[in-house]
C-alpha positions as CSV (number, residue, x, y, z in Angstrom):
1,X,-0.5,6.2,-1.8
2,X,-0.9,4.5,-5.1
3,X,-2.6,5.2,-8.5
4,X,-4.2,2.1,-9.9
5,X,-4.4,1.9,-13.6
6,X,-7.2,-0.1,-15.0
7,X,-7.5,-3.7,-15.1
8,X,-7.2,-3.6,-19.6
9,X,-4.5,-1.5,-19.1
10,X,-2.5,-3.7,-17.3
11,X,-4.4,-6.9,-19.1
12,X,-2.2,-5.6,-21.9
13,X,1.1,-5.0,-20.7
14,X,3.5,-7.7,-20.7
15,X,5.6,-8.0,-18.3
16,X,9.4,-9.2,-18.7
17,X,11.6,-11.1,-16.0
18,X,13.6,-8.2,-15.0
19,X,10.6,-6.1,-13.8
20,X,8.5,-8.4,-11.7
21,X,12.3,-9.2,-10.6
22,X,12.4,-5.6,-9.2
23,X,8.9,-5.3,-7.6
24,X,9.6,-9.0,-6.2
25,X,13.4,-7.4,-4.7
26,X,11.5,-3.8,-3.5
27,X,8.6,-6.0,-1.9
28,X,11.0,-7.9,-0.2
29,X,12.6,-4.7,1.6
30,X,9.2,-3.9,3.0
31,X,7.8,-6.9,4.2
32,X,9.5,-7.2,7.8
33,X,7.6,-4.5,7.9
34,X,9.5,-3.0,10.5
35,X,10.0,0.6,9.3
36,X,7.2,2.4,7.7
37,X,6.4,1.3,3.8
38,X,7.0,4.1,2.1
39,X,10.2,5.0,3.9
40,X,11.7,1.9,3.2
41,X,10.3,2.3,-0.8
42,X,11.9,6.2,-0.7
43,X,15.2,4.3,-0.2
44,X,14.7,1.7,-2.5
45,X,14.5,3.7,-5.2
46,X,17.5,6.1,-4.4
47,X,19.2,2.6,-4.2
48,X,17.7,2.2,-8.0
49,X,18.1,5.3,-9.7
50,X,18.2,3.8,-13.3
51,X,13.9,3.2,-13.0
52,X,12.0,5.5,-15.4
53,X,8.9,6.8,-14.0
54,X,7.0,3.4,-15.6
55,X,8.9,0.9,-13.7
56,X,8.7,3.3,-10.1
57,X,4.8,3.5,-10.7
58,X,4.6,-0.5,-11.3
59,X,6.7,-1.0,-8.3
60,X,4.4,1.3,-5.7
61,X,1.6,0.5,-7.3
62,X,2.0,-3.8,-6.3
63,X,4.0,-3.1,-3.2
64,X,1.1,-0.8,-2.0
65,X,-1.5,-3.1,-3.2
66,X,-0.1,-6.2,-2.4
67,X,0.1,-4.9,2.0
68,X,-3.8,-3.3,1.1
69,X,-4.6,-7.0,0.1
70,X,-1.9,-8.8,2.3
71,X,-4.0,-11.3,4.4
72,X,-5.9,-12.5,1.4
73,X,-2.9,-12.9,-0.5
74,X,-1.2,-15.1,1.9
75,X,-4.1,-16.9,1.8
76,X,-4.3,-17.5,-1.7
77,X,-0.3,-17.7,-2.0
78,X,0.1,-20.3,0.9
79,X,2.2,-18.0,2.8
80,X,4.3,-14.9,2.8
81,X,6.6,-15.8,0.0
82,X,7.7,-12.3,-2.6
83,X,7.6,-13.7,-5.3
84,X,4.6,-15.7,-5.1
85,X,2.5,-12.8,-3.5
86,X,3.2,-10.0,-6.1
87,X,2.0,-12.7,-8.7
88,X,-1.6,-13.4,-6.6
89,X,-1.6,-9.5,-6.4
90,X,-1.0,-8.9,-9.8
91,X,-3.5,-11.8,-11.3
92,X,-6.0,-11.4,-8.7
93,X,-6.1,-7.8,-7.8
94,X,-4.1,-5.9,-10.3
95,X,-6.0,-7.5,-13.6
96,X,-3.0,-9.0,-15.4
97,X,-3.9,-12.4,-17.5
98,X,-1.3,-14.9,-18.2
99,X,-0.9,-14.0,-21.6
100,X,1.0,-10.4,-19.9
101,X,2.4,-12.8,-17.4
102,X,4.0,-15.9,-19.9
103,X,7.3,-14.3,-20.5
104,X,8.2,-13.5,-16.5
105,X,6.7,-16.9,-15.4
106,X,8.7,-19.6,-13.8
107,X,8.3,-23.6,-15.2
108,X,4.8,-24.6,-12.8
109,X,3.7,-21.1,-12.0
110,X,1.3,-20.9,-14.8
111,X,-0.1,-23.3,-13.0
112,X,-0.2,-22.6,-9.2
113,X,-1.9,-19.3,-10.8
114,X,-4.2,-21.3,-12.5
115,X,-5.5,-23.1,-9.6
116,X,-6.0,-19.7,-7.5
117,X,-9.5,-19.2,-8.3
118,X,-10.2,-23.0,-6.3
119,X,-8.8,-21.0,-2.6
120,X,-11.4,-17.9,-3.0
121,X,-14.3,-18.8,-1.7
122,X,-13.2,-20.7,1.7
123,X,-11.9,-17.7,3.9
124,X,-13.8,-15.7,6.6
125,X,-14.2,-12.0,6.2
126,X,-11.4,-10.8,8.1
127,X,-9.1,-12.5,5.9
128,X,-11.1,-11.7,2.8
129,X,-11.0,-8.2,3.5
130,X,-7.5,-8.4,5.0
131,X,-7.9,-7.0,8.6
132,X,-5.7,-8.6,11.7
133,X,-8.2,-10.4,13.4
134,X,-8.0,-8.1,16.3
135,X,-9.1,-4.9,14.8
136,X,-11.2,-6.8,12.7
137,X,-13.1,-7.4,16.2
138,X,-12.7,-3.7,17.5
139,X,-14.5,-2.6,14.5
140,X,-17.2,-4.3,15.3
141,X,-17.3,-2.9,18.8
142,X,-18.0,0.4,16.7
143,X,-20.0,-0.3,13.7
144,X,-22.9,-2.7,12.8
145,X,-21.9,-5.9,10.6
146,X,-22.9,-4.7,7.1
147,X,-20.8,-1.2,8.0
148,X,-17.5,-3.0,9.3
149,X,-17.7,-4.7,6.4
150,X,-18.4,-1.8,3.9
151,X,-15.1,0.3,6.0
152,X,-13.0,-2.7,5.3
153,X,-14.0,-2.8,1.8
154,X,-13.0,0.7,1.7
155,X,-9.8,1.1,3.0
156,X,-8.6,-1.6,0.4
157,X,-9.1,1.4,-1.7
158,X,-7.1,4.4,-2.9
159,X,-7.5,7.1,-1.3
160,X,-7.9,10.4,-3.6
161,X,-6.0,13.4,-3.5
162,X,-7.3,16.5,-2.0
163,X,-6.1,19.6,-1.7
164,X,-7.4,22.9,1.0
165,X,-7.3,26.3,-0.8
166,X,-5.5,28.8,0.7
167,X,-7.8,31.6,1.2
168,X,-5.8,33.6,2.3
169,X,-4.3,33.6,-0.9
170,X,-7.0,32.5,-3.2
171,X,-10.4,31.4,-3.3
172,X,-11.4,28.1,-4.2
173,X,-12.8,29.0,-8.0
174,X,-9.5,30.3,-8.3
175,X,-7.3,27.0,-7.1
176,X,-9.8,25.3,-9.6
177,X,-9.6,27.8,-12.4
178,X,-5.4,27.2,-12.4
179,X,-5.9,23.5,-12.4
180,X,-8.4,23.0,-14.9
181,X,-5.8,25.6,-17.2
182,X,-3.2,22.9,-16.5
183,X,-5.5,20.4,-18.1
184,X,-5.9,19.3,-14.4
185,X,-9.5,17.7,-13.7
186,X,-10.7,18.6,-10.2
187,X,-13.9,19.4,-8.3
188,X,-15.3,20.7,-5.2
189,X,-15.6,18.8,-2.0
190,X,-18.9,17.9,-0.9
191,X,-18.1,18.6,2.2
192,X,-15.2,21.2,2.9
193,X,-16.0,24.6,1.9
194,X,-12.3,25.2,1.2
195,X,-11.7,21.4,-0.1
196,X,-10.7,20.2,-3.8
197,X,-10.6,16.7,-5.1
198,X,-8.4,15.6,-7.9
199,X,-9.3,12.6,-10.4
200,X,-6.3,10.0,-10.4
201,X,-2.6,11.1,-8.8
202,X,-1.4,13.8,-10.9
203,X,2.0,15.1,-10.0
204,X,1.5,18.8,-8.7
205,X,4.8,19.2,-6.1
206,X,6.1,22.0,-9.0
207,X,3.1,23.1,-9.8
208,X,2.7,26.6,-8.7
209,X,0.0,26.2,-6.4
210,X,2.2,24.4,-4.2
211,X,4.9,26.1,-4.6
212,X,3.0,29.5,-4.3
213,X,1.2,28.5,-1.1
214,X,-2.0,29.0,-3.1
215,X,-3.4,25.3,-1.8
216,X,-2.3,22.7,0.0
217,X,-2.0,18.4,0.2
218,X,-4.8,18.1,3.0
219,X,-7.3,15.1,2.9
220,X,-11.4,16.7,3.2
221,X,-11.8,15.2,6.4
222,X,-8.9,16.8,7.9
223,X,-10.2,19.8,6.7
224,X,-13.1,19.4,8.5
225,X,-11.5,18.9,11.6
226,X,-9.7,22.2,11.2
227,X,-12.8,24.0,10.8
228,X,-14.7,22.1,13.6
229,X,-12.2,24.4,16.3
230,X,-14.0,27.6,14.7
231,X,-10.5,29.6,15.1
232,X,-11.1,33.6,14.4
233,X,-9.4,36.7,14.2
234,X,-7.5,37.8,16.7
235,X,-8.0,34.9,19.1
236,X,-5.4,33.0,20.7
237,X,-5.4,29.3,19.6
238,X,-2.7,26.4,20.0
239,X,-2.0,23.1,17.9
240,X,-1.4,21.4,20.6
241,X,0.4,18.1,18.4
242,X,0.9,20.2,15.3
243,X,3.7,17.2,13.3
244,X,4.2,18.8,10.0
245,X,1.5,21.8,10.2
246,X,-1.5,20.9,7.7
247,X,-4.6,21.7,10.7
248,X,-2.0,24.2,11.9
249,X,-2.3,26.1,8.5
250,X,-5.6,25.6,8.0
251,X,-6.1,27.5,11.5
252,X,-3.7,29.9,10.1
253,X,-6.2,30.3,7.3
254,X,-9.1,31.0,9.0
255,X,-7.6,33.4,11.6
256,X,-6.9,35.3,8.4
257,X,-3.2,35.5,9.6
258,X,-4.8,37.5,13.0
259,X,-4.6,36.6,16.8
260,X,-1.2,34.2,17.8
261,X,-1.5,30.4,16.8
262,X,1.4,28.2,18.4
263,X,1.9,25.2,17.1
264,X,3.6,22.4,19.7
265,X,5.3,19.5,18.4
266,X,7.7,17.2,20.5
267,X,9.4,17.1,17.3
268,X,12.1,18.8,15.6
269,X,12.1,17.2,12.6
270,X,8.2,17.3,12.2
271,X,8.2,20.9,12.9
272,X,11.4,21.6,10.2
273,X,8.8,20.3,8.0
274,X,6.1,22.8,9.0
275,X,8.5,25.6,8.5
276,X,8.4,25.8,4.4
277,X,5.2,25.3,4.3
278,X,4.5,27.8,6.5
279,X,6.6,30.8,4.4
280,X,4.7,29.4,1.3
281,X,1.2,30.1,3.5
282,X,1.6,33.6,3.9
283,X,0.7,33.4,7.8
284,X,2.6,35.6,10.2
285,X,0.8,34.8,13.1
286,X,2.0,31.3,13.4
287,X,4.9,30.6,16.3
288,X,5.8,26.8,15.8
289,X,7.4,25.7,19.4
290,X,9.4,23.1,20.1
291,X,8.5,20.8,23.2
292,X,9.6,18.3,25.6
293,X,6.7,16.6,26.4
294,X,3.1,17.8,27.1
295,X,4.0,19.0,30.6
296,X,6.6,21.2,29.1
297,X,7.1,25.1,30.9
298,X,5.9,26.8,27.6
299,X,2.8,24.7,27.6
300,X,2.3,26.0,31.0
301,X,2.5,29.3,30.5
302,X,0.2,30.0,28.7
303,X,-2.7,28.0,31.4
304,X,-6.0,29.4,31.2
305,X,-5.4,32.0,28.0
306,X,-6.2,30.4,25.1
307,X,-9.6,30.3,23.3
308,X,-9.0,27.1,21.2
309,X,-7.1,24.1,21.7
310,X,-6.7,21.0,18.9
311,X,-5.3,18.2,20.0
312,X,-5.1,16.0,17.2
313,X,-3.5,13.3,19.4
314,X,-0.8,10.8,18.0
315,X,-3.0,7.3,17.3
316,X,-3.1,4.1,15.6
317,X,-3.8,5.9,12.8
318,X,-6.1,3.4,11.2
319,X,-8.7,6.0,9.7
320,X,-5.7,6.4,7.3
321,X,-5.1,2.7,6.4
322,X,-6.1,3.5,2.4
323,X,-2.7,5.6,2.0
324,X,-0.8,3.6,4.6
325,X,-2.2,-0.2,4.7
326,X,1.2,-1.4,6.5
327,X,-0.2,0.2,9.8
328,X,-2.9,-2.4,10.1
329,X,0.0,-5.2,9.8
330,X,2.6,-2.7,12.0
331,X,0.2,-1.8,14.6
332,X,-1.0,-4.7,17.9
333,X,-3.7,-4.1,20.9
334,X,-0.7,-3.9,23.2
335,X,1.1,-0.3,21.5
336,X,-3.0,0.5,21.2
337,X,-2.9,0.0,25.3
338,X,0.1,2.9,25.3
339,X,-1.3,5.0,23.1
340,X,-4.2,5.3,24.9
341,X,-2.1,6.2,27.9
342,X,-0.3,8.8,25.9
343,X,-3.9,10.5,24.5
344,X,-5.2,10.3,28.1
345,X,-2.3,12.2,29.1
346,X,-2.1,15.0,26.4
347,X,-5.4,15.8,27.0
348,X,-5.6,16.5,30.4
349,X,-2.8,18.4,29.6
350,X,-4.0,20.4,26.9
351,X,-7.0,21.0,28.9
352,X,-5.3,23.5,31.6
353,X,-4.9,25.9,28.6
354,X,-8.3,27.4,27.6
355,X,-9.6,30.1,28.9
356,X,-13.3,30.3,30.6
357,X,-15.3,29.2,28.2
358,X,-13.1,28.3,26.2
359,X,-12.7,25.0,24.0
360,X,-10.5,21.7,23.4
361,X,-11.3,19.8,19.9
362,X,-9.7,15.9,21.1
363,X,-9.5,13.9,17.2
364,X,-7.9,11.5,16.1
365,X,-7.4,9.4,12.9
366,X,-8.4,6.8,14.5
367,X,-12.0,4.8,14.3
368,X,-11.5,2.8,17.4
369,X,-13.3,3.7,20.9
370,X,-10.2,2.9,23.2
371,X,-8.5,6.0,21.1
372,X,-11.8,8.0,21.0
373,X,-15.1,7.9,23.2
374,X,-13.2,6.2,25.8
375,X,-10.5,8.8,25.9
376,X,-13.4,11.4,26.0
377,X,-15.4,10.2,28.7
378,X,-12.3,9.4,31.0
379,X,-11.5,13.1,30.8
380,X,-14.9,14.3,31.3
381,X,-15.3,12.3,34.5
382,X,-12.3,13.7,36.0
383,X,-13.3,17.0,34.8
384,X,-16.4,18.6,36.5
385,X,-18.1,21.1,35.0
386,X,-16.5,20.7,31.4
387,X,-19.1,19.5,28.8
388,X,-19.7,17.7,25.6
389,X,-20.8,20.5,23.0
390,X,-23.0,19.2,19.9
391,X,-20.9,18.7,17.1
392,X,-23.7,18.5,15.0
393,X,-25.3,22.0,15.9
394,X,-21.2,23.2,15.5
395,X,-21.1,21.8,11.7
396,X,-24.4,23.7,10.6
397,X,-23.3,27.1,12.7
398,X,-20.2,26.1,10.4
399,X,-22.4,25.8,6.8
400,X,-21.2,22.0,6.8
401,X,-23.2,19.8,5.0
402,X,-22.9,17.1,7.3
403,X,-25.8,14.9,9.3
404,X,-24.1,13.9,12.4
405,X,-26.4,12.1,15.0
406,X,-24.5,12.0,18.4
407,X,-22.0,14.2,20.1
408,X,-19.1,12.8,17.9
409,X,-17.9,13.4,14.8
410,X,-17.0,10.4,13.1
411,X,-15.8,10.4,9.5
412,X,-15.1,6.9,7.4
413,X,-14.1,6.1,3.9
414,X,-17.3,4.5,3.3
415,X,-19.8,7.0,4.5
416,X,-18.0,10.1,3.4
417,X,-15.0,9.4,1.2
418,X,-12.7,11.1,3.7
419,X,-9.6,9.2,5.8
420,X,-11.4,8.0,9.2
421,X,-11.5,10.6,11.7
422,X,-13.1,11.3,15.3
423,X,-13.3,14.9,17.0
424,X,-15.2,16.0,20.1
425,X,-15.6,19.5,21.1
426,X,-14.9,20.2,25.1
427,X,-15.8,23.4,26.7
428,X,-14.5,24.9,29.6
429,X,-17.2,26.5,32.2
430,X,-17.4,29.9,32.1
């Protein structure tokens, strides 16, 4: 995730040799783009530790921006060369003019920047809007031209920073009150009763709203998501693919810390993750449980007890590709064919756990139908008697401000200013 200063700002900043040298070396680590980007950034700078906060910040702000912008930047650049793209990025998408640029330049690049501008108009939209050419045709198995286009225009964004009040601890006028006395500025979501959005990146991991469990780092639309599984007190609910906990808190949350709420993870480290998070939250009535797979014996147990069930099924993840735009360059239609597998598998799995009546909330953070309706309607063939509950009549019951048309929920960058994300609610017969 990256905060963008503005184009003036960085019109006026001159740049030496030495520090387009180190965002050339740091892009340079992440382009086989083999491990995820900001993993391989988190150890790039432990391997720098002399930055000040100015150089890190110019350094994730082009690395981030220049995989956001990657395919049109080749384009431009003639290929894949470092050096060549963080200049393309920084002249063409960044705002720096040559006059910031003189001093770092190389004899002939002054030039070859120069003579950009001629290579902008002769590329097709995929490229323009730097998609892989096969999702670029998967979206449009979803959306209408002018939307596809409008999503991919999006998620070359950055994505803002939301937070989900704790209300167990504190109502959301509070959470705002604290920020705006740290000179914070914030505002309600539009859409999540318990959601707050921050203008521009500020650094709140100390602050004591974090610290105190009082909010939490969670996206609007994954708020949303949480909400759409209408956990209550006393009930028994399961996070069926918990990772590091934020849906599992926000269950937490709305339980008011009453009923049981397991959250299964096939991983330990994920789950470690959950574990501070969860002490900070206040929840007692959270058991995080370790599994094997989804067939595990503790999964079975509990067959035919549980009121809720979210699966929030591992995906593509493209809905997300504004905080992590090296997915769309990581991800290819044949891991999409094995995920799909995987989610067809989970949720039949997660299905033997609700109760008569009870329900199954299937999302993803995903916009593509192989990871979504597909999924759905696979498992609601094999299924007889389960149905497809309105999610639209579920989000007013809810007092969510949200016109959905259709039995899906489908949030995009575009439409909502929310990651992507897809949830359908599944009831059991009675």
């Amino acid at each position: 995730m990256i905060s963008e200063p503005r184009a003036r700002e960085r019109s006026e900043t001159e740049l030496t040799q030495s520090r387009l040298g180190m965002v050339v070396d740091a892009l340079s680590m992440v382009l086989p783009l083999e491990r995820p980007a900001d993993a391989v950034l988190r150890s790039w700078f432990r391997d720098n530790p002399q930055l000040g906060a100015r150089d890190r910040a110019l350094v994730a702000d082009t690395v981030f921006a220049t995989l956001r912008h990657l395919r049109w930047l080749e384009h431009l650049a003639g290929g894949r060369g470092p050096r060549r793209l963080v200049l393309a990025c920084l002249t063409r998408i960044a705002g720096y003019n040559q006059r910031a640029l003189q001093k770092a330049l190389w004899p002939g690049e002054a030039e070859w920047l120069a003579d950009l501008r001629t290579r902008e108009d002769s590329a097709p939209d995929a490229v323009r809007l730097s998609m892989p050419d096969w999702l670029w045709e998967r979206l449009g198995n979803v959306f209408a031209d002018d939307q596809r286009v409008a999503l991919a225009r999006s998620l070359l964004a950055s994505a803002p920073m939301d937070l989900r009040a704790n209300t167990l601890r504190a109502r959301r006028d509070e959470v705002l009150a604290t920020l705006h006395s740290s000179d914070i500025e914030a505002s309600p979501t539009p859409l999540s009763p318990v959601g707050i959005r921050l203008r521009g990146k500020p650094a709140l991991e100390r602050h004591a709203l974090l610290t105190g469990g009082l909010a939490e780092v969670q996206d609007e639309g994954s708020q949303i998501v949480a909400l759409l599984v209408d956990a209550r007190r006393h009930q028994m609910v399961v996070d069926f693919c918990a990772g590091a906990g934020g849906k599992t808190l926000a269950l937490g949350a709305a339980m008011r810390s009453e009923g049981r709420l397991y959250a299964f993870d096939t991983s330990e480290k994920r789950l470690a993750n959950l574990r501070p998070r969860l002490k900070r939250s206040g929840l007692s009535n959270v058991h995080p449980q370790l599994i094997d797979s989804e067939n595990d014996v503790r999964v079975k147990r509990l067959a035919g007890k549980i009121d809720r069930v979210l699966v929030d099924a591992p995906c593509s993840g493209n809905g997300t590709l504004r905080r992590n735009p090296d997915l769309k360059w990581r991800m290819n239609p044949e891991a999409l064919a094995e995920l799909a597998a995987k989610q067809t598998s989970i949720l039949r799995a997660a299905a033997r756990l609700p109760k008569p009546g009870g329900r199954v909330v299937y999302a993803t953070c995903s916009l593509l139908r192989e990871e979504n309706e597909a999924i759905v309607e696979t498992f609601l063939a094999e299924h007889e008697g389960w149905s497809l509950l309105d999610v639209g009549e579920l989000l007013r019951q809810a007092q969510i401000p949200l016109d959905v048309s259709g039995p899906y929920l489908r949030l995009t960058p575009s439409q909502h200013h929310t990651d992507g994300f897809f949830a359908a609610v599944l009831a059991r017969p009675s």
